[in-house]
C-alpha positions in Angstrom: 51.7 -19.9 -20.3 49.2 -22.5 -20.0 48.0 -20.5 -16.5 47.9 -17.4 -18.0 45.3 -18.7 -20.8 43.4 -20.3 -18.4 43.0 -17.4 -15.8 42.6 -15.2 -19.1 39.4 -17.4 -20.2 38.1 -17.3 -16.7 38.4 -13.5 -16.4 36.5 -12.9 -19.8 33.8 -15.7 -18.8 33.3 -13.4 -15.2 33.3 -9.8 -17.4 30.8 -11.6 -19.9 28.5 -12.9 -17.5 28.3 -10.1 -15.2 27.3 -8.1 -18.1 25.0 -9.9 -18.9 21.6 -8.2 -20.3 19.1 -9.6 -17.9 15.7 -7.8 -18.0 13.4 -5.6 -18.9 9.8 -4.2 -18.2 7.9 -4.6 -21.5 4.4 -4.1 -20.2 2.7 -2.3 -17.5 4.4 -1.3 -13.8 4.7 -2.5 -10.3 2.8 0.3 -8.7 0.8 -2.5 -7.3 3.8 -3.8 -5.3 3.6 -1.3 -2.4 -0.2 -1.5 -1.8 -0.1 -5.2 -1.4 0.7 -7.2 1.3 1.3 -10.7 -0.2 2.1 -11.8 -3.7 1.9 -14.9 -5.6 5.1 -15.9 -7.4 5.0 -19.9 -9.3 6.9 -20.9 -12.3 6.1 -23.2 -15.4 7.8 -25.1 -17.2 5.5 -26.7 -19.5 6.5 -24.8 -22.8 10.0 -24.5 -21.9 13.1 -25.9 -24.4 14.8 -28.1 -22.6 18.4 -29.0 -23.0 17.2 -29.3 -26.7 14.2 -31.0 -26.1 10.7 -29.2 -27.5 7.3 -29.8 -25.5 8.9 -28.4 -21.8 9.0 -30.2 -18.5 7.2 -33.1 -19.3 8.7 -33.9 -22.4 12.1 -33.6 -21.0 11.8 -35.7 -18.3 10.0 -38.6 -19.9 12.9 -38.7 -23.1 15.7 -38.2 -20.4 14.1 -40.9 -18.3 14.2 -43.6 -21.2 17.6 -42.5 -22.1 18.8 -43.6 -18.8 16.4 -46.7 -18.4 18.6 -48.0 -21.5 21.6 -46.7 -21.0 21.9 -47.4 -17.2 19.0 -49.1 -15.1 15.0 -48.3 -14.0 16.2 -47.8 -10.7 18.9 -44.9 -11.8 16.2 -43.5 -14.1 13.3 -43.1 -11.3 15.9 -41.7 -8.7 16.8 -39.1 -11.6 13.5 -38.3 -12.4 12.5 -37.9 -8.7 15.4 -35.6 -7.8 15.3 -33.2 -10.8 11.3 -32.5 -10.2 12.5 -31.5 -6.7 15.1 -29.6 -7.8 12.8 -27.7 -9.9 10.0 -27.0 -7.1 12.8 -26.0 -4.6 14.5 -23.8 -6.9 11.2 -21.7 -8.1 10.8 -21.1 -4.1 14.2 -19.2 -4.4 12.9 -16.6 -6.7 10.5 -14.8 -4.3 12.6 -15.2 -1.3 15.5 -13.1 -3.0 12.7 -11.0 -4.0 12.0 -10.4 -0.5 15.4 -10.0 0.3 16.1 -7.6 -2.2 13.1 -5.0 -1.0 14.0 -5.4 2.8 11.5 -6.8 5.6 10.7 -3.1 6.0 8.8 -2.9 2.4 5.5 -4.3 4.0 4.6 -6.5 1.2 6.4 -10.5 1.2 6.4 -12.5 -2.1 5.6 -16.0 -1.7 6.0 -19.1 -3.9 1.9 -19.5 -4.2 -1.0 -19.2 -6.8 -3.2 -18.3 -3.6 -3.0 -14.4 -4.0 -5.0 -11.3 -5.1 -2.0 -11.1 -7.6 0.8 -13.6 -8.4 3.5 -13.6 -10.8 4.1 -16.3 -13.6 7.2 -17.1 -14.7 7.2 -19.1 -18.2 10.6 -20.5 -18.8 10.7 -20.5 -22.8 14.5 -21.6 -22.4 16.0 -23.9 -20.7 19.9 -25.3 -20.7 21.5 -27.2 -17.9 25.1 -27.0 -19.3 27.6 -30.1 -18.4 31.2 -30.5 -18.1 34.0 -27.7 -17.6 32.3 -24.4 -16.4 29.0 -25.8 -16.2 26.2 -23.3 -16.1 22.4 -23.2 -16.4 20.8 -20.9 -18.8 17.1 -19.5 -18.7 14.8 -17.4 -20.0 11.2 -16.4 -19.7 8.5 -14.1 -19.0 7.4 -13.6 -15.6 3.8 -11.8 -15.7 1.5 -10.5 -13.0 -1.9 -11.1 -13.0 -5.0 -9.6 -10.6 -7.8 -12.0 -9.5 -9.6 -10.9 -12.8 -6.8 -11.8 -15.4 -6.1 -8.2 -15.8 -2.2 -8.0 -16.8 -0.6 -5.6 -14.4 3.3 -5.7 -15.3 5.4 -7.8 -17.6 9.0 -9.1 -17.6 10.7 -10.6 -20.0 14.3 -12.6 -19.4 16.5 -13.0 -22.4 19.1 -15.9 -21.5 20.5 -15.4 -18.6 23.2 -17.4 -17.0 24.0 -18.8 -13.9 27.3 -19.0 -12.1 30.3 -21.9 -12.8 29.3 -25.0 -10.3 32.7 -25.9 -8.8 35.4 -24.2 -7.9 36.8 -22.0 -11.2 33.9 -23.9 -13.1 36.3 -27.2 -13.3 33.9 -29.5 -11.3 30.0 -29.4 -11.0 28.3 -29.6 -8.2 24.4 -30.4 -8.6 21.2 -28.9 -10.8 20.1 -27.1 -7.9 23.3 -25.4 -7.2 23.0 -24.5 -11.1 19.5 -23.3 -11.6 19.4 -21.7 -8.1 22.0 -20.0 -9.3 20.6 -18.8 -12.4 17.2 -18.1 -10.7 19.3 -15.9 -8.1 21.1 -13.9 -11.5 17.0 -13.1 -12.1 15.6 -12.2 -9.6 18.3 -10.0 -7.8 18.1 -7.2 -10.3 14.1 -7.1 -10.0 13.9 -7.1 -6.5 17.0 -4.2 -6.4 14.7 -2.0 -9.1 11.5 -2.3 -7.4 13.6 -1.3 -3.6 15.1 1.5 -5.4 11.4 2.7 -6.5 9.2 1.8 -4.0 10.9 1.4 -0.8 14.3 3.2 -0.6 14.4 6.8 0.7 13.7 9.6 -1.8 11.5 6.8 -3.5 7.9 7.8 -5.1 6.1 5.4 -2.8 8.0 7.4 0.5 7.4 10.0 -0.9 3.7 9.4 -0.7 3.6 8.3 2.9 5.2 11.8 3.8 2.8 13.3 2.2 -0.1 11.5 3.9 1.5 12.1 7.7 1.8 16.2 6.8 -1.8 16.3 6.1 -2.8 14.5 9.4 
């Protein structure tokens, strides 16, 4: 009995996350994605809610810092604080190279974790929950916005919470925060880089479309 429970609670935790509402384009388009050839994708934390605590990254880090100062050691607190800011930058490098995946090496244009474009893409976490114990997930959500050079707002995306995958095998044990917000970051990106494929670069798409249209008239 006490199987059947647990693989029924797994089973509606899969169905509920996979249909999960992650998306949508409030603002703008990504007719600019095809005619570029590189663009800027960072992420900032600095307003974010963070496991509970206001103020974003900054905040977060120095209250979870002192928490573990007194409850544990300096030593434990610095190697904490050290690791998670990694884990943050590395993960944010995860969201344009699934972008990129997503589109195909075909598409002509590569996103790249970099404010050094014509046009890049910031992602403001508003929400952020790094969950802990059985079935441990990471929750996010945001707005990723594209800018030009000039400021000019191209396309806006807003990400109601979204959540990553169980760490561990069937959730029971977790395995890291990068496994957990990669994971999440992954749940994000994916279905943006699948829509903008299916408009820009897939056959039958507007922007091959286009390109026909160019070669006939040669």
């Amino acid at each position: 009995m006490k199987y059947i429970v647990l693989l029924s609670t797994c089973l509606l935790f899969s169905f509920s996350t996979m249909a999960q509402y992650y998306s949508t384009t409030t603002e703008g388009d990504y007719d600019f994605v095809p005619k570029q050839s590189k663009i800027g994708i960072v992420f900032d934390y600095s307003e974010a809610e963070m496991n509970g605590t206001e103020g974003g990254l900054d905040a977060y880090v120095a209250e979870h810092t002192k928490n573990l100062e007194e409850m544990e050691d300096k030593k434990t607190a610095d190697k904490w604080e050290k690791g998670f800011l990694a884990t943050i930058e590395k993960t944010a490098g995860e969201f344009p190279i699934i972008l990129n995946d997503e589109i195909g090496k075909k598409a002509g244009v590569k996103f790249e974790q970099t404010d050094k474009a014509d046009i890049v893409g910031t992602f403001k976490v508003t929400y952020y929950d790094n969950d802990k114990g059985m079935g441990s997930i990471c929750t996010m959500a945001g707005v990723l916005t594209f800018k030009d050079s000039d400021g000019n707002v191209l396309a806006v995306e807003e990400y109601k919470k979204t959540k990553g995958n169980p760490s561990g095998k069937m959730g029971i044990y977790t395995i890291g925060d990068s496994y957990k917000i990669g994971s999440c970051i992954k749940k994000m990106a994916s279905p943006l880089g699948k829509k903008l494929k299916k408009k820009y670069f897939s056959k039958g798409s507007s922007s091959s479309k286009s390109k026909k249209k160019k070669k006939k008239r040669r």
